[in-house]
C-alpha positions in Angstrom: 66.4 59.5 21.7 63.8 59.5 24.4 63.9 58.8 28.3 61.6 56.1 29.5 59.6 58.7 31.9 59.1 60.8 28.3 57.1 57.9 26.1 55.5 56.6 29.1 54.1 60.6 29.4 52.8 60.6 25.8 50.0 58.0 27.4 49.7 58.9 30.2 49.2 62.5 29.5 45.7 60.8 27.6 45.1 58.0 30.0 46.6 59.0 33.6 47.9 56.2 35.7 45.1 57.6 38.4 42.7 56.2 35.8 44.0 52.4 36.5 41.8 50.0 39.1 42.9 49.7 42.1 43.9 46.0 41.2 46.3 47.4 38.2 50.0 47.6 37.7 50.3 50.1 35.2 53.0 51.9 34.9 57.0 51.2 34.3 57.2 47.7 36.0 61.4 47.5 35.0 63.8 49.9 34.5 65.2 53.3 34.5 62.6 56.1 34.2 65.9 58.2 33.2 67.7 55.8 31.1 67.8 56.7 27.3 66.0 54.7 24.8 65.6 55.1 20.2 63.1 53.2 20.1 60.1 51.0 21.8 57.9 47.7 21.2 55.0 47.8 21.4 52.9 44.2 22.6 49.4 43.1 24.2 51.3 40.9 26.3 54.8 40.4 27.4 56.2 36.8 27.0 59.5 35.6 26.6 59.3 35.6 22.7 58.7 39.2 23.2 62.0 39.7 24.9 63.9 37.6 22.6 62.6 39.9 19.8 63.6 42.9 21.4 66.5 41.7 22.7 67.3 40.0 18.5 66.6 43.9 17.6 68.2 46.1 20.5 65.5 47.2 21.5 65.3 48.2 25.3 62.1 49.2 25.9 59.1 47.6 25.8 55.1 48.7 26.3 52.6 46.4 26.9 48.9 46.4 27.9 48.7 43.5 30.2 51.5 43.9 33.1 54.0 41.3 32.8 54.0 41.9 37.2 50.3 42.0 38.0 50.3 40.3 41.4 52.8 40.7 44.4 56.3 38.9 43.1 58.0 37.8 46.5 60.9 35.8 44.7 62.6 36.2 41.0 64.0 32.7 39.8 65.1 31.6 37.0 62.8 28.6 37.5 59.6 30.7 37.6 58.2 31.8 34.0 57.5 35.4 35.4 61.0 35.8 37.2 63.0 34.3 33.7 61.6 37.2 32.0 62.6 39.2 34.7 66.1 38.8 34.8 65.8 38.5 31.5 64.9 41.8 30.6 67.4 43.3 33.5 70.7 41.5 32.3 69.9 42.7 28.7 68.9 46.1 30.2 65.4 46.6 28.9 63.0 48.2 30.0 59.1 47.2 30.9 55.7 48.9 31.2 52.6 48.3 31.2 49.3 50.9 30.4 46.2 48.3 31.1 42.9 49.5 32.9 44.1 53.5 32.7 44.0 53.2 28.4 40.7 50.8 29.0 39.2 53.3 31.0 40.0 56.2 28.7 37.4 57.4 26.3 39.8 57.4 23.4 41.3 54.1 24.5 41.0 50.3 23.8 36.9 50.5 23.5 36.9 53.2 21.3 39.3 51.7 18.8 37.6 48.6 18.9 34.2 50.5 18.3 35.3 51.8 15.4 36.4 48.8 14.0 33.0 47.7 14.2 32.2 50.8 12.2 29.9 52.0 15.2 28.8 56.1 15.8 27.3 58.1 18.5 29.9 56.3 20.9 29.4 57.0 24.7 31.1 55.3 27.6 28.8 52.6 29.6 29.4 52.7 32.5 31.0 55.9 33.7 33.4 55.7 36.8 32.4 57.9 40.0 33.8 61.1 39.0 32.1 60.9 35.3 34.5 63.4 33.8 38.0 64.8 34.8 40.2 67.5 33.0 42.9 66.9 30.2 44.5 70.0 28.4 41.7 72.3 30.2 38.9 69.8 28.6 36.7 67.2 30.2 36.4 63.9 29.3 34.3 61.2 30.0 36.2 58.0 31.8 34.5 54.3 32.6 34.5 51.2 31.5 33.0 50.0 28.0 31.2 52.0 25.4 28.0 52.1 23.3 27.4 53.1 20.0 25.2 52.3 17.1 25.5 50.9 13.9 24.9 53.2 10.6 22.6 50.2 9.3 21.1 47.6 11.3 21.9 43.9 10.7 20.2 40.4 11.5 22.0 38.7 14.5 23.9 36.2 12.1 25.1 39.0 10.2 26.6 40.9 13.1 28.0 37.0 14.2 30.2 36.8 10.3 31.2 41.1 10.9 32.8 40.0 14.5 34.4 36.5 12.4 35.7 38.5 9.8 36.9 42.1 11.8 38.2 40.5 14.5 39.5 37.4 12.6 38.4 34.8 15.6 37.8 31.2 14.1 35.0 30.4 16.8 32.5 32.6 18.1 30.5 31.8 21.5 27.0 33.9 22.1 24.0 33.6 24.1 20.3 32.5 22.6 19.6 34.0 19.2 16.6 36.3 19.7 16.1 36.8 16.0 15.8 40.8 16.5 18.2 42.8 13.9 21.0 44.7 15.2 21.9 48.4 15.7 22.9 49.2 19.4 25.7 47.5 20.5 27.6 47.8 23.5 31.3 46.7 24.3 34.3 45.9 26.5 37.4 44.8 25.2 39.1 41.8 27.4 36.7 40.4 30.5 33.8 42.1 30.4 31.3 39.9 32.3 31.0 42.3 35.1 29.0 44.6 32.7 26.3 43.1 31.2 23.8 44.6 33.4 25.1 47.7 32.4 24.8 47.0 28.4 21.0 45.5 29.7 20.2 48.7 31.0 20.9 50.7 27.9 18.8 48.9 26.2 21.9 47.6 23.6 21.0 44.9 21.3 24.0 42.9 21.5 26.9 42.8 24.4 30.3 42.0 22.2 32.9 41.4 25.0 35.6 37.8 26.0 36.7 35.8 29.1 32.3 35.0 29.8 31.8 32.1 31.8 28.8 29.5 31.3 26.1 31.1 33.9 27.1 34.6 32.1 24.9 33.4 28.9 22.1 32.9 31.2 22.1 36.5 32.3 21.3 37.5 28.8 18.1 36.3 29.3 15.8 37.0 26.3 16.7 40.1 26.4 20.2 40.6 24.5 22.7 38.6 22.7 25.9 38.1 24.7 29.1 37.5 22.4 32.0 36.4 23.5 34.8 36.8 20.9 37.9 36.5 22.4 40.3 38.5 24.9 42.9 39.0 22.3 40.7 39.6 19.7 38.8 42.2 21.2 42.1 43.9 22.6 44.5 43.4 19.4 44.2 46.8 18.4 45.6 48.1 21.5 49.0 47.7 20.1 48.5 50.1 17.0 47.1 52.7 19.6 50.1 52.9 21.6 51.7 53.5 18.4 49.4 55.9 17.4 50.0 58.1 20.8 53.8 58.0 20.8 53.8 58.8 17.4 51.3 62.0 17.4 53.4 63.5 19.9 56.8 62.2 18.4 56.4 61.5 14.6 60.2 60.6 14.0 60.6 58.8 16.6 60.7 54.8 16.0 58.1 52.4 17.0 57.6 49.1 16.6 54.5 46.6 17.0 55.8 43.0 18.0 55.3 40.1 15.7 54.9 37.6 18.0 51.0 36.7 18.2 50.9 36.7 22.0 47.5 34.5 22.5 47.3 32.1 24.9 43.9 30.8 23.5 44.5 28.1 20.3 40.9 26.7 18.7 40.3 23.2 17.3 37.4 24.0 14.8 
């Protein structure tokens, strides 16, 4: 067995909570830091079927990228969706936390697995956060928001459209103005990204893969890259299987468990 405070470390020693916006809530939202736990689930989100399945397999501990308490909470009823799962997860005495913008920020976080899905290389971060670099294990890292990379073998734009359809199984794909121009440097940002597509411009990327783009974002490509927008959950899905991968480097027998509930919130008529 584990204490909360001890798998929470194993991320945080890669991704520090420091790392988080300053709009976050990362970090152990419920619970004992102290309290003993066997074993964790691991979830994008946290929604009630999320609790029910920890609560149906004794689980009492629970990790999730987005926080289930992202804004201030100034009442918890059982009337309120956020307050049932509250009290939900107190009476059964599980615990909750969330490790959102620090793990996006980190270079070996949510980007980089996702780049590598895409099979890209040469993978650098793109847009680098005021200090550039800080110290981990008496090495420097590089910390920001998205990444770039390129692909081994360049691809026409409709191509790169079926590799997004098919790796990131989303049924519907929304993008900017073909430019017919092949594909090699792509830039990325798993979740809303809209906020950095002059940054992906200014690199010169071919194609901006990111979610959450509104309708004047398109326009902002402006003949100049193709803007894809493929989905919040599909572009942070692997996040889960990272968490995993981080508890279980620095604790191989210890148990861990990704959730089987498919938390989107987005359904698609197509």
């Amino acid at each position: 067995m584990l204490k909360v405070s001890e798998i929470l470390s194993c991320i945080t020693e890669e991704a520090p909570l420091c790392w988080q916006e300053s709009y976050d809530n990362s970090g152990l939202l419920i619970g004992d830091s102290n309290a003993l736990v066997d074993k964790v689930l691991l979830s994008l989100d946290v929604t009630e079927e999320v609790i029910d399945e920890a609560i149906d397999n004794s689980f009492h501990m629970i990790i999730s990228h987005h926080p289930l308490i992202f804004k201030g909470v100034k009442n918890i009823l059982a009337d309120d969706a956020t307050g049932k799962m509250i009290m939900k997860a107190i009476k059964h005495d599980i615990s909750i936390a969330a490790m959102h913008t620090n793990i996006d920020n980190s270079f070996y976080g949510v980007n980089r697995v996702l780049a590598e899905k895409l099979g890209l290389r040469d993978l650098n971060i793109l847009h680098l956060n005021n200090s550039a670099t800080w110290r981990l294990d008496d090495s420097a890292t590089q910390i920001g928001s998205g990444m770039i990379g390129v692909l081994e073998n360049e691809m026409s734009e409709l191509d790169f459209l079926k590799m997004i359809k098919e790796k990131l199984n989303v049924p519907s794909i929304r993008h900017s103005k073909l430019l017919n121009k092949n594909i090699r440097k792509v830039a990325i940002c798993g979740g809303s990204g809209s906020f950095l597509i002059n940054d992906a411009k200014r690199c010169a990327a071919d194609v901006y893969l990111t979610a959450d783009l509104k309708y004047h974002d398109f326009f902002e490509a402006d003949n100049e890259i193709l803007i894809v927008d493929a989905g919040h959950f599909e572009t942070e899905q692997f996040t889960k299987q990272l968490f995993a991968d981080i508890i279980l480097k620095k604790n191989p027998k210890f148990a861990v468990q990704i959730s089987s509930v498919k938390t989107n919130s987005v359904h698609y008529f197509v």
